[in-house]
Each structure stands twice: as structure tokens, then as C-alpha cells.
N, C-alpha and C positions, 0 to 999 in steps of 0.2 A: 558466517551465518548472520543475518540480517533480522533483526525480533525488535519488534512493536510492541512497546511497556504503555499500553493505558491504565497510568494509576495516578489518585491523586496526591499521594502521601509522597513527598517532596522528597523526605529521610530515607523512604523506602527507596524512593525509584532510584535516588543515587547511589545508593549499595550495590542495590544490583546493577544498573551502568554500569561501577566499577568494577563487579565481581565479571561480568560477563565481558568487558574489556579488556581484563589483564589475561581473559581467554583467547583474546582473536577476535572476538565478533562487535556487531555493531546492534549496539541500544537507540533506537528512535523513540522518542516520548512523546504521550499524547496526556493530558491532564485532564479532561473531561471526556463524556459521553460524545459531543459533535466532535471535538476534535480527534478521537478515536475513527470517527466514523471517515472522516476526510481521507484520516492517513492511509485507513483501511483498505480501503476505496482502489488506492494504488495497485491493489495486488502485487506491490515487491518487497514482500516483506517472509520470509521463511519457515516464520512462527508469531502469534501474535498470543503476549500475555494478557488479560485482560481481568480488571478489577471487577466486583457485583456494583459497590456503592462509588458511584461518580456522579459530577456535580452534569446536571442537563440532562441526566437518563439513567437506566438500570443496564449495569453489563449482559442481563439476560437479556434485553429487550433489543440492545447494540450487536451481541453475536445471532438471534435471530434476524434481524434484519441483516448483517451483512450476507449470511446463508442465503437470502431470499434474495442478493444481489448474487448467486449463482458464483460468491466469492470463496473459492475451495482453501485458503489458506491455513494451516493449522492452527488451533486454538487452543490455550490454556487457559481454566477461569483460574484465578490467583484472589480468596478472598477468606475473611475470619467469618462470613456464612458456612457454616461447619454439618448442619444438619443434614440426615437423608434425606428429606423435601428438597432442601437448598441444590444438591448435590446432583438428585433427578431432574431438577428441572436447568442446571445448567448443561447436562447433556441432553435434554430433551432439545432446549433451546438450540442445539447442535456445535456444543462443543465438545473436543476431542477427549479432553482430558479434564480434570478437576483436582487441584490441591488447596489445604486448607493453610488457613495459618494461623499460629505461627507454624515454622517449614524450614527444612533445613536446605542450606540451600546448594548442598551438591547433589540431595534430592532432586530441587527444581532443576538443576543443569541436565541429571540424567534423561528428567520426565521428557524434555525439550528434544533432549537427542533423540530420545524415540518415539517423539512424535513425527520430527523429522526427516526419517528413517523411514518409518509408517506413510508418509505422504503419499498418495496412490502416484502411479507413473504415470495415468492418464490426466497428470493436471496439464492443463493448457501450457503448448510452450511455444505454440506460431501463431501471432494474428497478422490476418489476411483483411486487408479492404481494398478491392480494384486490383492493382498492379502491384500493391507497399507491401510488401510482404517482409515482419521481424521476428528472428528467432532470438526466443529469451534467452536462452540458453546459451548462446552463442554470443548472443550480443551485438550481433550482425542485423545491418536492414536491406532492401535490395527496392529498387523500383522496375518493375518488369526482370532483366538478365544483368542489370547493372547494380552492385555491389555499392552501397556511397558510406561515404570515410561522414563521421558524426562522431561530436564529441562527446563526453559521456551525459554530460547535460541536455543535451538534443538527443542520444539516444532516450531518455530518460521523460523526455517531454511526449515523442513520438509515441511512445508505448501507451503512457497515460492517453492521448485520442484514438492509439486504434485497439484500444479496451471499450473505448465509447465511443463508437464512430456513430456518427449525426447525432451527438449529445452535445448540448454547449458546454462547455467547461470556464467556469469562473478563472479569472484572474489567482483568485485566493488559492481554490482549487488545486490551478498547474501549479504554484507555489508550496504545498502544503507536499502534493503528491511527488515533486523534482527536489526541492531542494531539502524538504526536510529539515526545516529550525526558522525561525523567525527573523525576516525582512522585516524592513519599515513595509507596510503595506501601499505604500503612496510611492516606494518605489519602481521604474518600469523594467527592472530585469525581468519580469515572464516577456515582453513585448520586443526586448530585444534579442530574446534567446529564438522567439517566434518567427523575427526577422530573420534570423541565420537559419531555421529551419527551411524556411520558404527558400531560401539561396538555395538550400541541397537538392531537397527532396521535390519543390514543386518547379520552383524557373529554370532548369537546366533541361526540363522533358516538356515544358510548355504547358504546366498543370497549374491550377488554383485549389487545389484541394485542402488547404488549411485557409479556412473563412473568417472572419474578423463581425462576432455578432457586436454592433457598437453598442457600451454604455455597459457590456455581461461579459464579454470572453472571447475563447475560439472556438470553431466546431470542424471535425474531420469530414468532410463531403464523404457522401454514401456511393453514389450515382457517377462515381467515374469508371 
């Protein structure tokens, strides 16, 4: 299982790291409101904890808006806002579930699992744009009836554009959404990982479809 900890309590978020590592599963951290919002964005994430009080925003104001990006992911608010106002308006704001803290934490593991569990089966698991067609699920991508071998970081890049096709996507962006931890940012592995995309997916069928906006990002052509 794969869970997005938007929290900014340093102590905390490393407990639970650990606690939910020595289970199997994988902790991605975000420490604010934007960066919450970045990670989120990816939609590969299983489960997403999420704090009220973060630095750049309110987690109610973070999980409605990702709801408003039509982002089905399951959500836990995780905060010492303990109130029933507090409580209403985190599920109002459209999250699934609500625990206060302090919280025991084979509680929070249960809560998790069945939210998990709970996940409707109509969540998205093929995007289509033209011919590119990825099954998440499977982890498989196809261009028209041909089947192409990508490594996990290029499957990982590919999903993030055709989640947003004809969206630009920042450098930071594909970085935040793929690799998951902190690059130098003046580094160019998104640029080189884009180059080996383009080998697979676009120059072997004689496509342009991942666009170079200069100075911002990349963008997945809509109109092939």
C-alpha cells in the first residue's frame, strides 16, 4: 500500500513511516499544504493522511480542492481538531474518514485498511489519449496494438501526462509526482527521463506527442 502523510509534525510523521514500514507499505511525505497538493495531484497514492493545521493552507480547504480535481483517492483527516464542527466539516469538505488525536495507532492502521477496502471499483484504472493507452493496474502501456517495455520511472512519468493531457506540467511537477523525495532542483533528470520517453513511446511510431513548453515543462498532445 502506497499512503501520502501530509503532516507537519516532523516526530509524528516519523513514527508513523516507521510504523507503517515495518508493515510493507510505503510512506510519502508532504509537509505543507502545496506540497500536499503536488503529491496529491499524482493520483498514485492508495490512501492519503492528511493534517487540518499546515503551513500554506487548511487541510479542509486542500482535501476540497483535490475533490474538485475529480481526485477519487481515499482520504483520512488525521488532526487534534477534535470537535463535531471540526469533524462535519472535514467530511463535508469530502473526506472519507476522520480520526482525532491523540489515536492509537493500530486504530489508524485499521481505519486505513478499510478505507482501502471501501474504495469504489469504479475508480479509474485506463487512461486513454489517442492511441497511448495505460492500464494502472497492470502497469502495462500500449501504443495502438504494440505493447512497449518502460521502466518504472517512465511508466510513472507517462501516467502523470495522460492524467493531464494538454496540461503543462512543470519540471517540479513531474519530479514531485515520479520520483517522490527531494532532487537538487537544478538537477535535469525529469529532462532526461523525458528523453527516454520520447525513444519509446513517441520516435518508434513517428509521433510528437510529449511537447517541450520552453522555460515551464512538458505537455501530452490532445489532437493525435
Amino acid at each position: 500500500m502506497r499512503i501520502l502523510l501530509v503532516e507537519d509534525d516532523d516526530a509524528l510523521a516519523t513514527v508513523l513511516a516507521s510504523g507503517f514500514g515495518e508493515q510493507g507499505h510505503e510512506i510519502v511525505r508532504a509537509s505543507s499544504a502545496g506540497e500536499g497538493r503536488n503529491r496529491a495531484s499524482s493520483g498514485r497514492h492508495d490512501v492519503i493522511i492528511l493534517d487540518v493545521m499546515l503551513p500554506g493552507g487548511s487541510g479542509f480547504d486542500l482535501c476540497r480542492e483535490l475533490r474538485q480535481q475529480a481526485i477519487a483517492t481515499p482520504i483520512l483527516m488525521l488532526t487534534a481538531r477534535d470537535s463535531v464542527d471540526d469533524r462535519v466539516a472535514g467530511l463535508d469538505a469530502g473526506a472519507d474518514d476522520y480520526l482525532a488525536k491523540p489515536f492509537a495507532f493500530e486504530e489508524l492502521v485499521a481505519r486505513v485498511r478499510a478505507l482501502v477496502r471501501r474504495t469504489p471499483t469504479e475508480r479509474r484504472l485506463v487512461f486513454e489519449t489517442g492511441d497511448l493507452r495505460f492500464d494502472r493496474n497492470q502497469r502495462r502501456v500500449w501504443r495502438g496494438d504494440v505493447e512497449l517495455d518502460l521502466s518504472p520511472k517512465e511508466l510513472a512519468l507517462l501516467e502523470l501526462f495522460l492524467r493531464r493531457p494538454g496540461t503543462v506540467l512543470t519540471r517540479s511537477e513531474l519530479l514531485d509526482g515520479a520520483w517522490d523525495m527531494s532532487f537538487e532542483r537544478r538537477s535535469n533528470i525529469v529532462d532526461v527521463y523525458v528523453r527516454s520517453l520520447r525513444e519509446k513511446v513517441d520516435r518508434p511510431f513517428g509521433r510528437s506527442s510529449i511537447e517541450t513548453v520552453r522555460g515551464i515543462g512538458y505537455r501530452l498532445r490532445v489532437d493525435e
